[in-house]
C-alpha positions as CSV (number, residue, x, y, z in Angstrom):
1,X,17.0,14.9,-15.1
2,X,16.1,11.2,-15.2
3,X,13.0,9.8,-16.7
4,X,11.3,8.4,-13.6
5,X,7.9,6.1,-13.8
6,X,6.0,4.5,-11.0
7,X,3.2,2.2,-10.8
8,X,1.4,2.3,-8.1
9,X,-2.4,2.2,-6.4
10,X,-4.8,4.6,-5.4
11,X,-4.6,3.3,-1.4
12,X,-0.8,2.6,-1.2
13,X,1.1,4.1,1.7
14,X,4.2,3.1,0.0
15,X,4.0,4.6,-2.8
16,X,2.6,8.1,-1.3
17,X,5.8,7.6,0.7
18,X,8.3,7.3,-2.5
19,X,6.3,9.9,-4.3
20,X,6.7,12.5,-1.7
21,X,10.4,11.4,-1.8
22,X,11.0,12.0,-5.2
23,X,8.7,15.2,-4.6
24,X,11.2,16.1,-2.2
25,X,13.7,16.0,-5.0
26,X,11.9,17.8,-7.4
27,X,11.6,14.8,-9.5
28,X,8.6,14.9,-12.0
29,X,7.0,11.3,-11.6
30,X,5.2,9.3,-14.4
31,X,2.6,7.0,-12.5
32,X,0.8,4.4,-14.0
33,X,-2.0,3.9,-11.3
34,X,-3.2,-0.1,-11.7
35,X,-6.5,1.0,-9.4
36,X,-7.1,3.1,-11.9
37,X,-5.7,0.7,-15.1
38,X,-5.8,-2.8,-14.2
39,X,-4.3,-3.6,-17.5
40,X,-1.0,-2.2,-16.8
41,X,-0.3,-4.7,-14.6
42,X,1.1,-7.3,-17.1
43,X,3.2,-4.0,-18.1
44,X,4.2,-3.9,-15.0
45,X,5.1,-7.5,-14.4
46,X,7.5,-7.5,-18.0
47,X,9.5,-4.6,-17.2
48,X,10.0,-6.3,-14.1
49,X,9.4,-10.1,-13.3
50,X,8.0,-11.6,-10.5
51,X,7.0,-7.9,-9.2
52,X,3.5,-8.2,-7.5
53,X,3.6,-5.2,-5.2
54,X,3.8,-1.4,-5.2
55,X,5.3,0.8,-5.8
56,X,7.4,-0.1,-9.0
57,X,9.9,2.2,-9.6
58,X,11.9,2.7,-12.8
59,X,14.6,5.1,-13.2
60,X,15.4,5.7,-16.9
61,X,14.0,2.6,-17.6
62,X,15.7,0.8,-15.0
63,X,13.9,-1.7,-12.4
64,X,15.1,-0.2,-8.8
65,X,12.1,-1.9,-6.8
66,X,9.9,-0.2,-4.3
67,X,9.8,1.9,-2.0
68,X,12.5,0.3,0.4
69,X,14.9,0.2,-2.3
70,X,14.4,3.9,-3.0
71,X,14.9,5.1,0.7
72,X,18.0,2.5,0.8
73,X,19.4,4.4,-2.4
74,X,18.5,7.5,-0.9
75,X,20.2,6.5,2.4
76,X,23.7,5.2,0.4
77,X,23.9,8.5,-1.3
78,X,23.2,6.9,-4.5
79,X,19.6,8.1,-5.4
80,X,20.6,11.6,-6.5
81,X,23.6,10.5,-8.6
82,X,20.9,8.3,-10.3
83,X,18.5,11.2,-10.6
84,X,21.1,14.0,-12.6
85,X,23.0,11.2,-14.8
86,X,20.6,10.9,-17.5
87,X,21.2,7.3,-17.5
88,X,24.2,6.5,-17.0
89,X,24.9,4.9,-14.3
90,X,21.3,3.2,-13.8
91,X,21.1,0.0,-11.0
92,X,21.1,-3.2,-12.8
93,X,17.7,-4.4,-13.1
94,X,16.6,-6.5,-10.6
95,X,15.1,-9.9,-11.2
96,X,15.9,-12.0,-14.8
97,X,16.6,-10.2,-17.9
98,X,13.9,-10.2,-20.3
């Protein structure tokens, strides 16, 4: 199974709505809550630059965006491919390379 981290808010009904995906799955989620840690957000913002919003998902380290991006994988039949692979075959990362 994937390694799968999120960061996300306490009042977010975008990220409830990717968790209870992933849920769905019967993905185990790693969540950095920034209501919680404020600090992580600079975290946040160098694994993937320019994010500002919530949720922030990472699949096996990989930047895949929100919550939008998750349903659109989902939707393409690519999210559960990514889920099983361990891996390899994670999205590109989205915005510049670090």
């Amino acid at each position: 199974m994937a390694k799968v981290e999120m960061y996300t808010k306490t009042v977010c009904p975008y990220c409830v709505k990717a968790k209870n995906l992933l849920k769905q799955k019967g993905v185990e989620v790693t969540e950095y809550n920034l209501s919680e840690k404020p600090e992580l957000l600079e975290e946040m913002q160098k694994r993937n630059p320019g994010a500002r919003t919530v949720p922030q998902i990472f699949i096996n380290d990989q930047s895949i965006g929100g919550c939008d991006e998750l349903y659109a994988l989902d939707a393409k039949g690519a999210l559960n491919p990514l889920l099983n692979d361990n891996g390899k075959n994670s999205p590109k990362k989205h915005g510049p390379t670090a």
